[in-house]
C-alpha positions as CSV (number, residue, x, y, z in Angstrom):
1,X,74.8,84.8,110.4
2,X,76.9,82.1,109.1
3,X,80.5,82.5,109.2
4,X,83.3,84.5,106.0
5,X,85.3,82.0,104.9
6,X,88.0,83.7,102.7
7,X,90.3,81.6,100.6
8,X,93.2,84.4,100.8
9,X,95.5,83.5,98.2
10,X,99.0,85.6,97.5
11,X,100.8,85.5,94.4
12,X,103.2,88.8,94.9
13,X,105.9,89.7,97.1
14,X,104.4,92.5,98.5
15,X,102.3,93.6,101.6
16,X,98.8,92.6,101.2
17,X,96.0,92.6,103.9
18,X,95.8,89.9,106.3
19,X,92.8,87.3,106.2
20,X,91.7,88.9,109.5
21,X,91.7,92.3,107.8
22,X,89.7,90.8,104.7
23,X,87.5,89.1,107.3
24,X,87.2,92.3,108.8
25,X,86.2,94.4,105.5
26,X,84.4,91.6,103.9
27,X,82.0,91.4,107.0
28,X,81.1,95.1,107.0
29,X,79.5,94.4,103.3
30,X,77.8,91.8,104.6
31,X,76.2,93.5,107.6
32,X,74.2,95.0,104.8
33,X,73.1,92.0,103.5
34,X,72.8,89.8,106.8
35,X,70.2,87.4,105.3
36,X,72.6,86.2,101.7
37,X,74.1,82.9,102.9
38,X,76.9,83.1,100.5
39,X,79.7,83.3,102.9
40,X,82.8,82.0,100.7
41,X,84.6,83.9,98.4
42,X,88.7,83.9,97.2
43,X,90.8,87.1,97.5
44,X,93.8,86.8,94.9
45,X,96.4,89.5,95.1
46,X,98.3,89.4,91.8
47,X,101.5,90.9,89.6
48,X,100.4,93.2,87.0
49,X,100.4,90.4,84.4
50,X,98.1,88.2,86.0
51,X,95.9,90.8,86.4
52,X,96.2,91.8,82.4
53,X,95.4,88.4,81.3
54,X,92.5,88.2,82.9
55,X,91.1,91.5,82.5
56,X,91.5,90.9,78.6
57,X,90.4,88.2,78.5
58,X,87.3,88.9,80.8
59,X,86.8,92.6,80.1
60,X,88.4,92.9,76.7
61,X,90.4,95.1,78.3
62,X,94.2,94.7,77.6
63,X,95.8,96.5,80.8
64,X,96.0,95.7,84.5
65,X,93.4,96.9,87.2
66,X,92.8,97.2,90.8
67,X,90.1,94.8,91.1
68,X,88.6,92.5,89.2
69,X,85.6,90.6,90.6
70,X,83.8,87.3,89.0
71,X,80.4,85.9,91.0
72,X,80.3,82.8,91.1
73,X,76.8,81.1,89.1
74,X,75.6,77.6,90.5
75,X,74.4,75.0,88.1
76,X,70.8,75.2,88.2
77,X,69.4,73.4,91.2
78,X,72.8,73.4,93.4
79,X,72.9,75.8,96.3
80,X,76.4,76.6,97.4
81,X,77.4,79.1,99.8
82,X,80.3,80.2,97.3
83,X,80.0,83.9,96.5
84,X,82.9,84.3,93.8
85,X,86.7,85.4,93.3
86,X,88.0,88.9,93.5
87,X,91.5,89.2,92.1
88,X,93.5,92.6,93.1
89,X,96.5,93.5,91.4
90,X,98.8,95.0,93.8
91,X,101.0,97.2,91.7
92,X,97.9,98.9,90.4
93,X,96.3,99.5,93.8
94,X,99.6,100.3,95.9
95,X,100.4,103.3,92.7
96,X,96.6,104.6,92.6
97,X,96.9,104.9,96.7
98,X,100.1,107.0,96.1
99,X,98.5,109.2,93.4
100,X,95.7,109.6,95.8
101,X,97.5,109.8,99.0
102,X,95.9,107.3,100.4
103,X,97.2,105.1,102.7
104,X,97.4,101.4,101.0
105,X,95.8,99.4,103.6
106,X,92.4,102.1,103.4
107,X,92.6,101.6,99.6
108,X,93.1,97.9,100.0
109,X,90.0,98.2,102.1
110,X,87.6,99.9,99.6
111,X,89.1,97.8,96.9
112,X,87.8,94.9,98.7
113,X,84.1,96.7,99.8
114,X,83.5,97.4,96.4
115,X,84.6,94.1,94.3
116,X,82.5,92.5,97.0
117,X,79.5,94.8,96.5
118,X,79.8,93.4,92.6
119,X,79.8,89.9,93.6
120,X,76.6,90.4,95.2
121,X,75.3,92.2,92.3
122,X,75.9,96.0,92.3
123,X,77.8,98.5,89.2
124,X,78.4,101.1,88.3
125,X,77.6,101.2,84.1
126,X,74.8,104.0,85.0
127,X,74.8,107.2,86.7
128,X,71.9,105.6,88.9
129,X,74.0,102.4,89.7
130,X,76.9,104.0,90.1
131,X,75.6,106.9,92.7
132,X,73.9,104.0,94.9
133,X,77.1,102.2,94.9
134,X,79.3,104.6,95.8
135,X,77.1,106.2,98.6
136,X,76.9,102.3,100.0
137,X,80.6,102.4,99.5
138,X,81.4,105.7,101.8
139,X,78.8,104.5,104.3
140,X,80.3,101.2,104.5
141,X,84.0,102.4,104.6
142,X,82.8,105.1,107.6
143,X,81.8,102.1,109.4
144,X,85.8,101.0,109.3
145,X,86.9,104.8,110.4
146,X,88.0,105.1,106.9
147,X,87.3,108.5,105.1
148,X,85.1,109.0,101.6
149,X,87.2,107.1,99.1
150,X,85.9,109.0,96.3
151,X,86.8,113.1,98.2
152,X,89.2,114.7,96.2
């Protein structure tokens, strides 16, 4: 298996997860998919207006959220072991951990699982889609000794 390379970039002063913590998280995804040789991705944590910008503009949707994820698409004929962005508004994901006591470093970590799980392809716009990718999601988050993300 070829080696995560994360491109951690910060642009809050807050507490965000360590690259070896993204490392960490980032890897479990892959264990699921040991044969995709797209390695490389950025994690952006951002203030709630960065994150608004680009989920309008993205999304049409004019309000910050937790994560927003955007795969990366070679030119035809180019292989690149780039995988995409993710770009996690802290504000957002530090209040929805306190609304659902949560601690913020286990929401940081299913934040991360599942914007990666869309950059290799999975949603949620179905009922079907969305079933499979939250069971992956709670199987993959019990790996890291982290509880269901989605009990009440």
């Amino acid at each position: 298996m070829t080696d995560i390379v994360i491109d951690r970039q910060v642009a809050v002063s807050a507490e965000v997860p360590s690259l070896s913590q993204l490392t960490h998280w980032v890897g479990c995804v892959f264990s699921e998919h040991p044969d995709d040789p797209r390695r490389e991705l950025t994690i952006r944590f951002v203030e709630q207006n960065e994150s608004q910008t680009l989920n309008r503009d993205y999304r049409g949707k004019d309000k910050p959220t937790n994560v927003l994820s955007f795969p990366f698409e070679a030119p035809p004929g180019i292989e690149l072991p780039l995988l995409g962005d993710l770009v996690i508004c802290h504000a957002v994901v530090e209040a929805e951990a306190i609304e659902q006591r949560k601690p913020l470093m286990n929401h940081y970590a299913h934040m991360v699982v599942h914007g990666t799980l869309h950059l290799l392809g999975y949603d949620h716009i179905d009922d079907d889609e969305a079933e499979a990718m939250e069971a992956l999601e709670r199987r993959l988050l019990a790996t890291l000794d982290m509880p269901d993300p989605y009990a009440d």
